[in-house]
N, C-alpha and C positions, 0 to 999 in steps of 0.2 A: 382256585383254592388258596395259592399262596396271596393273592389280592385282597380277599377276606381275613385269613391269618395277618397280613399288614395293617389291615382295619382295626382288627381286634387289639391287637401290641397297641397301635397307635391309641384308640378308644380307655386302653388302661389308664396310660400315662398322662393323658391329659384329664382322665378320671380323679387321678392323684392332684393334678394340680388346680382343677377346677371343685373339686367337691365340694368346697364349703360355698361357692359359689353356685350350684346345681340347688345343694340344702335348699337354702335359701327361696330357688323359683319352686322349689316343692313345698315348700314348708308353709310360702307366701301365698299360694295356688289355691283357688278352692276348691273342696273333693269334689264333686260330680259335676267337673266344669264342660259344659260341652260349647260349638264353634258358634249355634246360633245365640245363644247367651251371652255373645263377644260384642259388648256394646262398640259402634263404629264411630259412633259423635263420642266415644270416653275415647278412645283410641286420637282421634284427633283432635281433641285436647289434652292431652299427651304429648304432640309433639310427634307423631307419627306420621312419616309422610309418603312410606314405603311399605305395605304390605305383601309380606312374604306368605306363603300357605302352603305346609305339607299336603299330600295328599291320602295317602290309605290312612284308616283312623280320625281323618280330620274333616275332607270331605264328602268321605264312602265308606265302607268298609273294604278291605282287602281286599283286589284283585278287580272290584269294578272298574268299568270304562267310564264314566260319569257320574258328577257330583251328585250325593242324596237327592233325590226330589224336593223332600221340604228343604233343602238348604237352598235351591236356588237362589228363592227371593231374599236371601241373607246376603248370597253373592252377589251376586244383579245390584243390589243395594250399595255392598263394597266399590264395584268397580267401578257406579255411579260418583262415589262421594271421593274416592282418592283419584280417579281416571284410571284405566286401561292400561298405562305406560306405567303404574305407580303400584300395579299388582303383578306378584309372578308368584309362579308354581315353582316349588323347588320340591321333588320327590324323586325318592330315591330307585324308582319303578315310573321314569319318563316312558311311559307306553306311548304308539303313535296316535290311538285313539284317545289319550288324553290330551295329547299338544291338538290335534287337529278342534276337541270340542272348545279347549280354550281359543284357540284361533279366531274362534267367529266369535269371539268378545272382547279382540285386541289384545289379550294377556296372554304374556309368555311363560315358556316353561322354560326350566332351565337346563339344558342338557350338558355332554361332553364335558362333564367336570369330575371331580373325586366326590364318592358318594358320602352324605352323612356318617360320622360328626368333621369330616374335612371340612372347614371351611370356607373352600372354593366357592362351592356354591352362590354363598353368600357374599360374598369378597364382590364376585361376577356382578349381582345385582348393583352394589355399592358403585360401582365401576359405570353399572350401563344404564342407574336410574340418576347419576350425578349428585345425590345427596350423600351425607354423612352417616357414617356409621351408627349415632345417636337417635337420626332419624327413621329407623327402619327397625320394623318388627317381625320376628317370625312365628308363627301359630302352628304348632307340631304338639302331638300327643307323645312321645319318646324323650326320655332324659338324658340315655345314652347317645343318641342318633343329634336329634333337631336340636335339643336343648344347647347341646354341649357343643353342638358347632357353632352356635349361637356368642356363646360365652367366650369361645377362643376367638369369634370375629369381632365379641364384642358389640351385638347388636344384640337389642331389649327380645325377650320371646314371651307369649302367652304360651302357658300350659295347658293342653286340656286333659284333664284330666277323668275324663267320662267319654273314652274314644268310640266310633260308630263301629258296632260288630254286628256282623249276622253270620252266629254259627252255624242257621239250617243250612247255610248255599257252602260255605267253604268252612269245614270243621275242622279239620287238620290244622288247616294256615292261621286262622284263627283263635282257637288254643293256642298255637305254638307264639303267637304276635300277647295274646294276654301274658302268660307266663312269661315272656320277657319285659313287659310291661311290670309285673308284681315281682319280679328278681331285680330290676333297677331301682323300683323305689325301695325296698327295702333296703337294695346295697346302698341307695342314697343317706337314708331317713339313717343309717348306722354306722358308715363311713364318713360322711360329711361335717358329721359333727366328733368325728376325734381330731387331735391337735393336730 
């Protein structure tokens, strides 16, 4: 509990100091963006040479062990055009069943770090894929969480904006993951833009 309570104090403050900064990837975003719609030849004419990928919301819905179905060949496609070495999973629920499936595709997850919007995480890639901060991107559905650690590391992030839910299998966690989705962007969309 008090580890959470340190999240949250921390998640204000750089709330405050990133907000007009957040606006901006929200504002810039398009509404119903989802991960297969994430063009991979735009991204690497971009300048992107690193790809990062949240996982609940982005590549499953919450609490799965593995990526959509249809998203594989999106993936597969990814790890074809950046390499193996050049994709990690940064999520904030590193289950073993998710390291192990990326395992057998060469892509790392990232664990033993401080969870979203710390950082770390990110910091870690920068460190173990040898490129620059400029050249790596993170793909996270969360403003609060991915986006925002994004901005204090200083690496580019897509938004998606159209996260994967299935509320028949998990309704509680699901709800509970929207509404924090639609209380960030409002607290964005109305914070972000005072002085």
């Amino acid at each position: 509990m008090q580890q959470l309570l340190k999240r949250i104090h921390f998640s204000l403050r750089m709330l405050h100091r990133y907000r007009h900064a957040l606006a901006k990837i929200y504002d810039s975003s398009p509404r119903h963006l989802r991960l297969d719609q994430v063009s991979i030849a735009t991204l690497k004419l971009k300048g992107v040479a690193v790809l990062v990928l949240d996982f609940d919301g982005v590549l499953a819905a919450h609490g799965e062990r593995e990526p959509a179905e249809d998203l594989v060949p999106w993936l597969e496609a990814c790890i074809n055009s950046f390499g193996p070495k050049q994709v990690f999973i940064l999520s904030n629920k590193p289950l073993e069943s998710r390291i192990a499936y990326f395992k057998r595709y060469g892509v790392r997850c990232i664990v033993d770090v401080k969870k979203k919007p710390y950082p770390d995480g990110l910091q870690k890639i920068i460190a173990l894929s040898g490129q620059a901060a400029e050249a790596v991107m993170l793909v996270d559905d969360r403003l609060l969480t991915g986006a925002l650690a994004a901005c204090i590391a200083e690496v580019s992030v897509t938004y998606i904006s159209h996260p994967i839910v299935l509320l028949s299998k998990r309704p509680v966690s699901e709800l509970f993951f929207m509404t924090l989705r639609f209380w960030e962007r409002g607290l964005i969309s109305l914070y972000g833009r005072l002085g």
